[in-house]
Backbone as JSON, one array per atom type, in Angstrom:
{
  "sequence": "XXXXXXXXXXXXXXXXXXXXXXXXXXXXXXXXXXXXXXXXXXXXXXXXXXXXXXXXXXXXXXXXXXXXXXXXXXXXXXXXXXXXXXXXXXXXXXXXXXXXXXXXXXXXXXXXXXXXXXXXXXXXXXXXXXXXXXXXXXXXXXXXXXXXXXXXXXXXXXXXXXXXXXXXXXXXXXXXXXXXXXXXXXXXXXXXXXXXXXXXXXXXXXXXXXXXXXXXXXXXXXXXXXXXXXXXXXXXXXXXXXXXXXXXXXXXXXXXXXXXXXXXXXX",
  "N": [[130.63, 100.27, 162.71], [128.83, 99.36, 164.46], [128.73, 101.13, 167.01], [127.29, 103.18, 169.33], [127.82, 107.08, 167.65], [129.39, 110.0, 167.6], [129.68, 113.24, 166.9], [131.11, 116.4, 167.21], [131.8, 119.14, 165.79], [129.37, 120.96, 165.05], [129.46, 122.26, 167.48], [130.94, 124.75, 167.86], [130.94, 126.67, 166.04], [131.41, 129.07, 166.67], [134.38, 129.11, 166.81], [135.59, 127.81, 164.48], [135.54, 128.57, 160.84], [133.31, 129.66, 158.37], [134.63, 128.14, 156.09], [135.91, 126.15, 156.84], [133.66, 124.77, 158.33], [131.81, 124.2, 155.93], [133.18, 121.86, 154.71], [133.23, 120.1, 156.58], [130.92, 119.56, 156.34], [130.77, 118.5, 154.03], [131.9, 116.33, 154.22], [130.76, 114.63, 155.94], [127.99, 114.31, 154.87], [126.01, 111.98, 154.48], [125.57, 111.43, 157.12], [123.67, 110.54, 159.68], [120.76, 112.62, 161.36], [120.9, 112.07, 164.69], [123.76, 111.78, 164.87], [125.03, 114.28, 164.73], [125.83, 116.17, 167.37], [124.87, 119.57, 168.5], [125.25, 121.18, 170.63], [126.46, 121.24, 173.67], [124.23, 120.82, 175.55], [122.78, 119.2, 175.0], [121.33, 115.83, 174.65], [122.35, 113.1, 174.22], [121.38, 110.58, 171.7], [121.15, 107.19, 171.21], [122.04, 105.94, 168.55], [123.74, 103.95, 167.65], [123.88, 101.05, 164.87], [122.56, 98.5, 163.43], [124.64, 95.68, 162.39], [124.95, 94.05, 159.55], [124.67, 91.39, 157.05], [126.31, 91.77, 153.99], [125.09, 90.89, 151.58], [124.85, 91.15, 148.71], [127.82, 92.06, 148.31], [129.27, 90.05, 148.9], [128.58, 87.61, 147.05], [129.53, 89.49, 144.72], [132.31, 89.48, 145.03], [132.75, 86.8, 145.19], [132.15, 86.18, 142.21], [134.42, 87.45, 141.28], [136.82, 86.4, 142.41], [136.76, 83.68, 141.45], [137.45, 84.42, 138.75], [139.4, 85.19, 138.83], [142.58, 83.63, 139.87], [144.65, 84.51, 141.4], [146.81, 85.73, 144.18], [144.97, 88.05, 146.24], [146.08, 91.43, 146.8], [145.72, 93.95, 148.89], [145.72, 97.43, 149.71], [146.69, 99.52, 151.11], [146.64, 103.28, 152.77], [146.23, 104.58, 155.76], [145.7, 104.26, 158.91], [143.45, 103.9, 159.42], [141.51, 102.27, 157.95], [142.09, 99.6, 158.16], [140.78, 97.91, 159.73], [138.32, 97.65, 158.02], [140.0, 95.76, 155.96], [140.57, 93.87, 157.57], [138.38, 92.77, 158.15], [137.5, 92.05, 155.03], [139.64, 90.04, 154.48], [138.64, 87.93, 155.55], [136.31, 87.22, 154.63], [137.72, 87.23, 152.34], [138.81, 84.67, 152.63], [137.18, 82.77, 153.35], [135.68, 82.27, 151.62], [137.41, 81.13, 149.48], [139.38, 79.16, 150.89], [142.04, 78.53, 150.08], [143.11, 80.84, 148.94], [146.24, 83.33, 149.16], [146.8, 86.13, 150.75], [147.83, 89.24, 150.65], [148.86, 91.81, 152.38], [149.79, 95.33, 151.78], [151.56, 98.21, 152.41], [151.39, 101.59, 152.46], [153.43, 103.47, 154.44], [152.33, 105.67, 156.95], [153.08, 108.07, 159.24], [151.26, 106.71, 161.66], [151.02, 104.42, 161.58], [152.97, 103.55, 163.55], [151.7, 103.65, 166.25], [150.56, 101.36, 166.76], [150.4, 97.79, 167.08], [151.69, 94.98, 165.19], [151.43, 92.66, 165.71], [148.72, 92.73, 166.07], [147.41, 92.38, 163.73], [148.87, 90.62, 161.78], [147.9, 88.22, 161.66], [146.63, 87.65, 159.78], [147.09, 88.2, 157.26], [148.91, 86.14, 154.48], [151.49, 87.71, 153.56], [153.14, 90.39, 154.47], [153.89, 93.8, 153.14], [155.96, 96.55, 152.95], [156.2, 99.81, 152.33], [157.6, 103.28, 152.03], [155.51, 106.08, 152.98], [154.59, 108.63, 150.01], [155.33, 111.47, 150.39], [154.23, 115.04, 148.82], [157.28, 116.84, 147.2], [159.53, 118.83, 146.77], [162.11, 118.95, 147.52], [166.15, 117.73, 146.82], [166.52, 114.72, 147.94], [163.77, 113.5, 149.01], [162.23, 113.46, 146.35], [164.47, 112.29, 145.08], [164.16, 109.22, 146.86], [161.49, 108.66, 145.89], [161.52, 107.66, 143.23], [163.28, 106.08, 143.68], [161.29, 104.57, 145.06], [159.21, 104.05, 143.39], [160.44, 102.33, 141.79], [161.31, 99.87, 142.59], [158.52, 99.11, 143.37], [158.01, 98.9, 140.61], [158.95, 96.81, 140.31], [158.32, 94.7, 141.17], [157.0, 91.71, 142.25], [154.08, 91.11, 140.96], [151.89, 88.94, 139.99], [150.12, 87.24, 136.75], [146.27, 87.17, 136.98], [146.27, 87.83, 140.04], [144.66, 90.06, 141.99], [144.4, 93.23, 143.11], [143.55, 95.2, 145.58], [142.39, 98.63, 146.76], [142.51, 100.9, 149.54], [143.54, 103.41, 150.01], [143.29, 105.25, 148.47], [144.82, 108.94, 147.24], [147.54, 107.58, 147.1], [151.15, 107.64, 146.75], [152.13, 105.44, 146.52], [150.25, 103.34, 146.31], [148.75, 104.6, 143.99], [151.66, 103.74, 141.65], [151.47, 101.13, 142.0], [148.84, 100.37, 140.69], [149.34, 101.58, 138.27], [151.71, 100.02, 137.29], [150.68, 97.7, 136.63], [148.47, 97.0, 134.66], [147.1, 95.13, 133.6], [146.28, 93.3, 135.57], [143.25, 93.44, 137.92], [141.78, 95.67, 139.08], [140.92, 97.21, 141.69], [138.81, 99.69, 143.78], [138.06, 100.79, 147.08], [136.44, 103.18, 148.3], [135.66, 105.5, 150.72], [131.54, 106.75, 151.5], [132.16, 109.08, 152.25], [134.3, 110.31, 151.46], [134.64, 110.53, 148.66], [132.31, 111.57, 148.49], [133.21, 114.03, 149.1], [135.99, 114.58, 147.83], [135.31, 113.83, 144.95], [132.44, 114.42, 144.26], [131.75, 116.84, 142.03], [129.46, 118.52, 142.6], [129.25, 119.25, 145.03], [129.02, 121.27, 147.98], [131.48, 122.55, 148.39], [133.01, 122.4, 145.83], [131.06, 123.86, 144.38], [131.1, 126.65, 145.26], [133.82, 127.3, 145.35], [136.15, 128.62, 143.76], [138.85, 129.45, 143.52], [141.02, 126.87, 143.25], [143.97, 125.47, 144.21], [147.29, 124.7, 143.52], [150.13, 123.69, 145.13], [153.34, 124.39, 144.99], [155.06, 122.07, 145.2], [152.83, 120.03, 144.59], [151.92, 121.01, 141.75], [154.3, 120.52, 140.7], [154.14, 117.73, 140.78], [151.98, 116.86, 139.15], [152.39, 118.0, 136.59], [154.73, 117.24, 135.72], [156.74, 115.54, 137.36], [154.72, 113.25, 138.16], [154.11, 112.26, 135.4], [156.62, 111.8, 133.95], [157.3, 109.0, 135.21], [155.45, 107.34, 134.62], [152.87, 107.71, 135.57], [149.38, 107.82, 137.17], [147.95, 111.06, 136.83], [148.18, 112.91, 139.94], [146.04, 115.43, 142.03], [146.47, 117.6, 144.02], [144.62, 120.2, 145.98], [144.94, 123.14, 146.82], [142.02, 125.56, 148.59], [140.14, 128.69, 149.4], [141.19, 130.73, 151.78], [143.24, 130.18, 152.9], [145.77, 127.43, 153.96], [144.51, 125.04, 155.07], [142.44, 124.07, 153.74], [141.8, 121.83, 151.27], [141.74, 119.27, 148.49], [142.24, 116.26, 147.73], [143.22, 114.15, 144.98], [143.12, 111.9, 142.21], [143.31, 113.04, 139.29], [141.66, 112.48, 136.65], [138.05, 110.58, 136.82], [136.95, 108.78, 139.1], [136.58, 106.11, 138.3], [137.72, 105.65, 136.22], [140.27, 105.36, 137.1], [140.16, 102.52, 138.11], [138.7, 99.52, 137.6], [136.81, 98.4, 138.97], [134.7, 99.62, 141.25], [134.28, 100.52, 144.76], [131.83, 102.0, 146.77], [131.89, 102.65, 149.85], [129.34, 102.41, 152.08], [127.58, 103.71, 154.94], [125.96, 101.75, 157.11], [122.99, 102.64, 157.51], [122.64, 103.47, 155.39]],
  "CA": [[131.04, 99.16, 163.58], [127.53, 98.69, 165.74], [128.95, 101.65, 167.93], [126.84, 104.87, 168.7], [129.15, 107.43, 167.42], [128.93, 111.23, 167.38], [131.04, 114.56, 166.62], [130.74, 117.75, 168.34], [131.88, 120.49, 165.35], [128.74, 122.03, 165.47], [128.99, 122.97, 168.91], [132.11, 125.05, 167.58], [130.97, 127.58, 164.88], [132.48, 130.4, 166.79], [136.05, 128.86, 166.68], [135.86, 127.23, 162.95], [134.79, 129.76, 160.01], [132.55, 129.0, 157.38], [135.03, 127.34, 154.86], [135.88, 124.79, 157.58], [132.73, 123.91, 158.8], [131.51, 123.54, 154.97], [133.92, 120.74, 154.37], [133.05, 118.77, 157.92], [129.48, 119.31, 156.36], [130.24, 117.88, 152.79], [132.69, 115.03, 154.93], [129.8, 113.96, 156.99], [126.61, 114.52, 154.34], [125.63, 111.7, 154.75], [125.22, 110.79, 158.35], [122.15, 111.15, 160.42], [120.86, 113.79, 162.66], [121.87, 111.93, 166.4], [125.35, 111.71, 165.15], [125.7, 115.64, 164.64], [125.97, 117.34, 168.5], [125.0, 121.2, 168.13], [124.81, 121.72, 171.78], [126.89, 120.8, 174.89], [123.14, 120.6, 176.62], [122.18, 118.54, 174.03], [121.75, 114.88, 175.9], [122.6, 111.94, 173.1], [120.28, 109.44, 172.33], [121.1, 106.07, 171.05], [122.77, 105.96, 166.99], [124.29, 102.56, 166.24], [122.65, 100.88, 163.76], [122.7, 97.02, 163.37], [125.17, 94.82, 160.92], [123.88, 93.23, 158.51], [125.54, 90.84, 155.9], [126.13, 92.2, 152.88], [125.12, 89.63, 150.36], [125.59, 91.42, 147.29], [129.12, 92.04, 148.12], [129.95, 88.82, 149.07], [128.26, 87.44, 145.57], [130.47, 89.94, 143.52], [133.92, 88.67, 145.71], [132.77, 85.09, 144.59], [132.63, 86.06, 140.84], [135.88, 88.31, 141.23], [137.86, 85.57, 142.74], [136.13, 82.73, 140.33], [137.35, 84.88, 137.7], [140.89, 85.92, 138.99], [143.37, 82.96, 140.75], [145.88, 84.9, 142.18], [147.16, 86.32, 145.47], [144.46, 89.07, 146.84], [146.24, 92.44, 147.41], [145.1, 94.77, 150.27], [146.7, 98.36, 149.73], [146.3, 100.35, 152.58], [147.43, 104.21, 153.7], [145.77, 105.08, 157.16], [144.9, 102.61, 159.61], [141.55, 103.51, 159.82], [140.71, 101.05, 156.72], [142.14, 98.28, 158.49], [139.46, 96.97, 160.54], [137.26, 96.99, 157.3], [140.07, 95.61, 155.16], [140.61, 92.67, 158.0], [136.97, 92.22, 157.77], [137.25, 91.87, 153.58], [140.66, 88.99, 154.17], [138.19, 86.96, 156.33], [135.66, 87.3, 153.69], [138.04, 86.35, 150.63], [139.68, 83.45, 153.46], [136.11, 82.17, 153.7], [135.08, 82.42, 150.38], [138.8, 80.37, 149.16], [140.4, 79.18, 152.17], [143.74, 78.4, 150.46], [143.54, 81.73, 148.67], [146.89, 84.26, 149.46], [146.28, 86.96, 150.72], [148.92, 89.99, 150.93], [148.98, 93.36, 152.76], [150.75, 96.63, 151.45], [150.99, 99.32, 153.42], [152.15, 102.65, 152.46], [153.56, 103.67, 155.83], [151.88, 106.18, 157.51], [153.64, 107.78, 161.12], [150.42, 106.51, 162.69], [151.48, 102.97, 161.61], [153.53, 103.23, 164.71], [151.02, 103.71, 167.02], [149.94, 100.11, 165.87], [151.22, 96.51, 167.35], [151.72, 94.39, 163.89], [151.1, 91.69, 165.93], [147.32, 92.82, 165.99], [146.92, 92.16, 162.19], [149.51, 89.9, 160.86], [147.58, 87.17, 161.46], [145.11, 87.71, 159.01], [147.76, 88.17, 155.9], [149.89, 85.65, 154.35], [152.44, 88.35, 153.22], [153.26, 92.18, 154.27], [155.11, 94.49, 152.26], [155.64, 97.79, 153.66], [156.97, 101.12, 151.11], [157.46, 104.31, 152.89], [154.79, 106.82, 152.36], [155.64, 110.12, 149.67], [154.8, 113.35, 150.14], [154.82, 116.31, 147.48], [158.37, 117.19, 147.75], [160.67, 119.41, 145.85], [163.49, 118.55, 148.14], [165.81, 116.44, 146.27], [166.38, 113.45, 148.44], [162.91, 113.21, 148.7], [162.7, 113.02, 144.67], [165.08, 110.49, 145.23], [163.45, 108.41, 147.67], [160.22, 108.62, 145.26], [162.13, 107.33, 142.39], [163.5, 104.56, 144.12], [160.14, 103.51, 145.08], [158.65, 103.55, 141.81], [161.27, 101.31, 140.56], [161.16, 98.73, 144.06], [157.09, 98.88, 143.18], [157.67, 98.67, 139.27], [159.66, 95.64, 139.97], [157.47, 93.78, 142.64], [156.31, 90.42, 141.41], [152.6, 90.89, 141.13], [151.43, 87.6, 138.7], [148.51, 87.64, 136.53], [145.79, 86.57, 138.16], [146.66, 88.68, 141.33], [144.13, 91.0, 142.14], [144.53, 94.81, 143.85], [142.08, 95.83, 146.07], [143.2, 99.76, 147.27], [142.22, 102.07, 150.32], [144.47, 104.01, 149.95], [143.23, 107.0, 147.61], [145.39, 108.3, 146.18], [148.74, 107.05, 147.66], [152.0, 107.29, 145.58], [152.57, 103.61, 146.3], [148.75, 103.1, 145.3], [149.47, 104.9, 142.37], [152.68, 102.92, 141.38], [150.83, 99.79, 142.05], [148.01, 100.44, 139.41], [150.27, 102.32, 136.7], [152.58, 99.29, 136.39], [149.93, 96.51, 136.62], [147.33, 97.59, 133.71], [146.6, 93.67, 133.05], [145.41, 92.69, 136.25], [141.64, 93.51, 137.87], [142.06, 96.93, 139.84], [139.32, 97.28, 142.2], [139.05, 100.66, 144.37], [137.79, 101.11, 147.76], [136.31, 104.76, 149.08], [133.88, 105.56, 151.59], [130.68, 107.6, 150.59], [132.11, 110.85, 152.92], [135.86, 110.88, 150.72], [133.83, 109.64, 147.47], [131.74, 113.21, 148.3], [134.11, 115.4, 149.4], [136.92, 114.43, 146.63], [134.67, 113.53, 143.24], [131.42, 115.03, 143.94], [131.67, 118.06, 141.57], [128.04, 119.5, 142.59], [129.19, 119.36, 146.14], [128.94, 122.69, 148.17], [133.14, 122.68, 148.68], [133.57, 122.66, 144.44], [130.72, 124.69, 143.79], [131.11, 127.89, 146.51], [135.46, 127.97, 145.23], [137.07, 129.18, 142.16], [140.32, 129.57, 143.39], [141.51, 125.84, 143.51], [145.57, 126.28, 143.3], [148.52, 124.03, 143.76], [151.8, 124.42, 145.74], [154.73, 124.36, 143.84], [155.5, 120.65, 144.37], [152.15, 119.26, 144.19], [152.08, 121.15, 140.7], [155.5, 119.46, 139.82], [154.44, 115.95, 140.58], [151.38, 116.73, 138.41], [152.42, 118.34, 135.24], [156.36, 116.74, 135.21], [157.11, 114.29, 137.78], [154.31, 111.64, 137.6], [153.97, 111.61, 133.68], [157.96, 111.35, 133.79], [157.13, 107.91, 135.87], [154.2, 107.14, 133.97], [152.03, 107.17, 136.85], [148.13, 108.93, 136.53], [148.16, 112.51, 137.67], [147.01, 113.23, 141.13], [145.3, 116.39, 142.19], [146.49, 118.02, 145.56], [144.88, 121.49, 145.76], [144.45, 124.34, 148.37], [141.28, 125.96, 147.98], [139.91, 129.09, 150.21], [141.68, 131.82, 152.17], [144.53, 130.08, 153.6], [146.02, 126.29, 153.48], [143.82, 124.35, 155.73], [141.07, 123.48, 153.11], [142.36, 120.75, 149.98], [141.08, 118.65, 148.0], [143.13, 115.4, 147.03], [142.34, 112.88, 144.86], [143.48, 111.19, 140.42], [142.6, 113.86, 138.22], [140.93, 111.65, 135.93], [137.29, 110.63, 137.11], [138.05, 107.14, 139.79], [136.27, 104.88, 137.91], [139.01, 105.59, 135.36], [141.65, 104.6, 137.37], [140.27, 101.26, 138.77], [138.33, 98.57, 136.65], [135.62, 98.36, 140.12], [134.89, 100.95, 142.77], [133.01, 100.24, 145.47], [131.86, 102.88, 147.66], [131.58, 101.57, 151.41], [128.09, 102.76, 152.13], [127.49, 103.67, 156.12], [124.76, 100.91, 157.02], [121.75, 102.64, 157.76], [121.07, 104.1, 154.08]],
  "C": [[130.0, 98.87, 164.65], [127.7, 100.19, 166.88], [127.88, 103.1, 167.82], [128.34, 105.95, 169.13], [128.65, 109.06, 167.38], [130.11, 112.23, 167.2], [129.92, 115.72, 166.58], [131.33, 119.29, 167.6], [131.2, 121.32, 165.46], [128.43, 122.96, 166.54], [130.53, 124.5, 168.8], [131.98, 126.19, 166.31], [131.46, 129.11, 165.29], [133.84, 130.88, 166.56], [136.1, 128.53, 164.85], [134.81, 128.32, 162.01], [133.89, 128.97, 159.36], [133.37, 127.75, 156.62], [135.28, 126.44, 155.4], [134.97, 124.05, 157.87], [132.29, 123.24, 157.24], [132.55, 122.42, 154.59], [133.95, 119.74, 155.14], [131.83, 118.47, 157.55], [129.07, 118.04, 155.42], [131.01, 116.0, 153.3], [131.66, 114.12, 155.17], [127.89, 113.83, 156.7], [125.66, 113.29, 154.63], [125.12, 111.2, 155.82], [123.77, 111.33, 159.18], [121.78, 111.87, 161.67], [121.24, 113.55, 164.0], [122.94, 111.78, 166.42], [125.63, 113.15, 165.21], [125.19, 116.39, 166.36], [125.98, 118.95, 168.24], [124.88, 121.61, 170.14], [125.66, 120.96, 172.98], [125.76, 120.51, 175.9], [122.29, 119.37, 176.28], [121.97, 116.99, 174.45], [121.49, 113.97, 173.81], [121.51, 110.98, 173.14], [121.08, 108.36, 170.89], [121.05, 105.88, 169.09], [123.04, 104.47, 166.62], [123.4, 101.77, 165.72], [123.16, 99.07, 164.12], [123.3, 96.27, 162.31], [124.92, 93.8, 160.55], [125.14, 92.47, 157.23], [125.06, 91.03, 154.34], [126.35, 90.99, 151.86], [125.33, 89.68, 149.26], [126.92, 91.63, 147.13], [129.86, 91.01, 148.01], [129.5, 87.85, 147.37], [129.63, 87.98, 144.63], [131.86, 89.4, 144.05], [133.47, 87.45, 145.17], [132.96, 85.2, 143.24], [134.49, 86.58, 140.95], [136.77, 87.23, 141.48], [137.33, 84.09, 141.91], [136.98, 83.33, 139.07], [139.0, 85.18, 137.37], [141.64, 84.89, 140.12], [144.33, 83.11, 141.66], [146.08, 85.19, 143.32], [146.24, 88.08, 145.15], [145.4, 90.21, 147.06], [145.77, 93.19, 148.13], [145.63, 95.67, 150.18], [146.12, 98.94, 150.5], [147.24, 101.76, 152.66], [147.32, 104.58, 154.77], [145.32, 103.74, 157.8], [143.61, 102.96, 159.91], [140.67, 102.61, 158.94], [141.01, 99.63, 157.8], [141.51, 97.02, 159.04], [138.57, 96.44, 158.79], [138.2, 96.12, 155.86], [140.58, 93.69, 155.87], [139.13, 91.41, 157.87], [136.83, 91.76, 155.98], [138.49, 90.3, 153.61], [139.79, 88.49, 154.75], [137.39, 86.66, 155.72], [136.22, 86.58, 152.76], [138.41, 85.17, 151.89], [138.01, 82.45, 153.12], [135.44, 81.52, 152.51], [136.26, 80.88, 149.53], [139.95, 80.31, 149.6], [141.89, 78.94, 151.59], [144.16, 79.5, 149.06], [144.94, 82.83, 149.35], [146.59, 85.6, 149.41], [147.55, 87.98, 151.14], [148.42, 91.51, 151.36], [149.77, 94.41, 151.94], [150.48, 97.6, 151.73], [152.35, 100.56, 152.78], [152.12, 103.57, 153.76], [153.35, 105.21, 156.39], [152.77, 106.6, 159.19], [152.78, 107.11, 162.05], [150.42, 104.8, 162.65], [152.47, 102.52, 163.37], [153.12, 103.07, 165.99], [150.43, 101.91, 167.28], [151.24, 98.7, 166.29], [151.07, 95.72, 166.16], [151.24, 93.23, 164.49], [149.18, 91.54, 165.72], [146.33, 92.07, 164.5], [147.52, 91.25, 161.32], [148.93, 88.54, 160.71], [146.67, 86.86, 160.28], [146.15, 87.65, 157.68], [148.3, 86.85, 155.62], [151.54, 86.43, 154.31], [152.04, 89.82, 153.65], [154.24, 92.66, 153.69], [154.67, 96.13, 152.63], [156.87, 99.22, 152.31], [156.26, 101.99, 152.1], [156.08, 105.06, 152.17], [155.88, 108.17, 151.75], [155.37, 110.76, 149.65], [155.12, 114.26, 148.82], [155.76, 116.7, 148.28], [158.86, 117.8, 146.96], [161.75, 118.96, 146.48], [164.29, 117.32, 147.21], [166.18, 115.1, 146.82], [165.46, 112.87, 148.69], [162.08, 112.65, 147.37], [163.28, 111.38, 144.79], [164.89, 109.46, 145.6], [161.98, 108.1, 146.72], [160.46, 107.51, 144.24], [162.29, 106.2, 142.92], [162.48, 103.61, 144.75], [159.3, 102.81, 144.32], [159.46, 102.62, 141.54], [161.23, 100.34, 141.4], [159.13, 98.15, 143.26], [157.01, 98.16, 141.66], [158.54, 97.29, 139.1], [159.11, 94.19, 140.64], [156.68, 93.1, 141.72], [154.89, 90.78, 141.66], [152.36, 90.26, 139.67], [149.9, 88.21, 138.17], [147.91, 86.48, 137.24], [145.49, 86.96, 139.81], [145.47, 89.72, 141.05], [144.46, 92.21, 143.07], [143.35, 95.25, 144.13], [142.53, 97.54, 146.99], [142.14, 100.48, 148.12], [142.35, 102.82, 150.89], [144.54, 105.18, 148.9], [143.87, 107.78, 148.18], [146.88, 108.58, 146.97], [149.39, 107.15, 146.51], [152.15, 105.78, 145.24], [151.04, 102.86, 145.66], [148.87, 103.48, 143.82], [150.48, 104.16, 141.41], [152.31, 101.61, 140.82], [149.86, 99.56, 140.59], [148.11, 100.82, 138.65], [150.6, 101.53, 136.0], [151.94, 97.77, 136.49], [148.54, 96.7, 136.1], [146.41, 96.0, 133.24], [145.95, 93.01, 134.19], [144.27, 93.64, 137.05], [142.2, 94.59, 139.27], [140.94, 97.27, 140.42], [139.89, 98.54, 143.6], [138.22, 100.66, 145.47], [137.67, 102.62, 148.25], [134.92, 104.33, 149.9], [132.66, 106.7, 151.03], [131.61, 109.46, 150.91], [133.94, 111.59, 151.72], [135.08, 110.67, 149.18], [132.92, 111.65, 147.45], [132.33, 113.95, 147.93], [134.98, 115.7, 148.19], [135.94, 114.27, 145.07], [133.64, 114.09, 143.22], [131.22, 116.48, 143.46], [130.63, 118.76, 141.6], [128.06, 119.38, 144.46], [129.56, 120.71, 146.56], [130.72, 123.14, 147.81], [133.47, 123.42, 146.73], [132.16, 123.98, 144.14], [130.48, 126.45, 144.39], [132.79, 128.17, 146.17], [135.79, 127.77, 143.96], [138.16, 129.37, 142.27], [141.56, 128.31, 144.26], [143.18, 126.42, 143.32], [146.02, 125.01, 143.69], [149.37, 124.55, 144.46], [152.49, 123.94, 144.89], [155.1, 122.6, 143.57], [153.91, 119.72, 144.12], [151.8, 119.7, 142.44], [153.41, 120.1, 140.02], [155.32, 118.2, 139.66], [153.13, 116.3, 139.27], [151.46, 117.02, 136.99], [153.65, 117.75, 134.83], [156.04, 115.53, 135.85], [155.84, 112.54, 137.56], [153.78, 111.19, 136.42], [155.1, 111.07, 133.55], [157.71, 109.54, 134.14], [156.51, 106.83, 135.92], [152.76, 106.68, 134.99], [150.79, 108.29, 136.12], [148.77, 109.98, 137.66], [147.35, 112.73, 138.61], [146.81, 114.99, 141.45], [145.73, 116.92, 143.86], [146.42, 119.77, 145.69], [144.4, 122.31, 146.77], [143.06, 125.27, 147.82], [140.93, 127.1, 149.4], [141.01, 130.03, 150.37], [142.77, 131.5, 152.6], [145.0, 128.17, 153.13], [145.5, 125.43, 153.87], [142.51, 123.88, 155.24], [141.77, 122.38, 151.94], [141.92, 120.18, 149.97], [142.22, 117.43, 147.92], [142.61, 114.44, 146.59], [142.93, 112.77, 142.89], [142.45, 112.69, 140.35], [141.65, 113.41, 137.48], [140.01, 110.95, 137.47], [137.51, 108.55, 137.8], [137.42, 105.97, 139.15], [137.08, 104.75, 136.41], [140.06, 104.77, 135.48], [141.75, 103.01, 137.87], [139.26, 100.6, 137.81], [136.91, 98.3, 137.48], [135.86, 99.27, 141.27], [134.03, 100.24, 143.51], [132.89, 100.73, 146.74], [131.02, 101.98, 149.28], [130.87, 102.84, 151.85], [128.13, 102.63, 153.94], [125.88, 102.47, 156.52], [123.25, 101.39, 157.26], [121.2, 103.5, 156.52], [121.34, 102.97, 153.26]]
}
């Protein structure tokens, strides 16, 4: 966002062990040396970079929507996409001003933190589905169920495109299970794009004892084949529970038809 920006783990290797810091390392591989603080003495010097218009993106949004008439989707789980997914509706608005454009938000507690008024202007339509956790509980079950079938029933026309940044969300999931006919396009950033898929990254190749908890095993081997959803991956790795991986089993350019990793601007 133009801002200089920095983080201060390294000043912290007494408190955080190894297996933590390696996962803030493989988070943050790519960023450049004045964003990483190793020193409280350490005096900052001057990081943000300058934005630049991305012309090849805007190109491929002109074929994509040339190609596909429908109402834009926006799937969202954290609000930290939102800025760059308000910045992408102003883009398609610009591109085909009397394009529709729709939000879907799998609701997050930090959604609450958040005035709707801030963002609604930018949609035509919001549609909000709770977020689902791995649950054995069964009203939770239940609540899952009844979203799949709310989601598996939700008018999305052909023509409609899905744009998701929201790896990997149940309601993301849902969304692109029961809509195999229209143009599934995936949003990650390079540092979740590392951390999650890069199988020659330090995190996968330093642990052998990936595991499951009991219900993220159940949604993967029962519950979301039962549902016909792809199988997601939620696994503890390391000495205790504070390390995981999450992310489709199957390799993400599987699950979406276009990826397109949101590149920090200065590589």
């Amino acid at each position: 966002m133009g801002l200089n920006t920095y983080v201060f783990y390294k000043c912290f290797t007494d408190v955080y062990d190894e297996e933590i810091t390696r996962s803030f390392d493989e988070f943050f591989h790519d960023m450049p040396s004045p964003f990483f603080i190793k020193s409280f003495d350490e005096k900052t010097t001057d990081n943000a970079v300058i934005l630049k218009k991305d012309e090849r993106l805007e190109l491929s949004f002109k074929q994509i929507l040339n190609k596909n008439n429908g109402t834009v989707w926006l799937i969202i789980l954290t609000i930290e996409y939102l800025v760059p997914l308000i910045a992408l509706a102003k883009l398609v608005r610009g591109l085909t001003p009397a394009r529709k454009i729709g939000l879907i938000i799998s609701r997050h507690r930090y959604w609450g933190s958040l005035n709707p008024d801030y963002f609604r202007k930018y949609f035509d339509e919001i549609v909000i589905w709770p977020r689902i956790n791995y649950s054995l509980r069964p009203a939770k079950l239940w609540q899952a169920i009844r979203t799949a079938r709310e989601i598996k029933k939700f008018k999305i026309s052909k023509g409609d495109v899905l744009i998701s940044a929201a790896q990997n969300s149940f309601v993301e999931n849902c969304l692109n299970s029961y809509n195999n006919k229209n143009l599934k396009i995936g949003l990650i950033t390079t540092k979740d794009f590392n951390l999650f898929y890069n199988s020659q990254n330090s995190v996968y190749a330093r642990n052998n004892n990936f595991r499951f908890s009991k219900a993220s095993w159940f949604y993967n081997r029962i519950f979301e084949p039962f549902l016909g959803l792809s199988r997601s991956l939620f696994l503890f790795y390391g000495r205790g529970k504070g390390s995981f991986i999450m992310r489709y089993q199957k390799p993400i350019n599987e699950i979406f038809d276009q990826v397109i990793i949101l590149t920090p601007p200065h590589l």
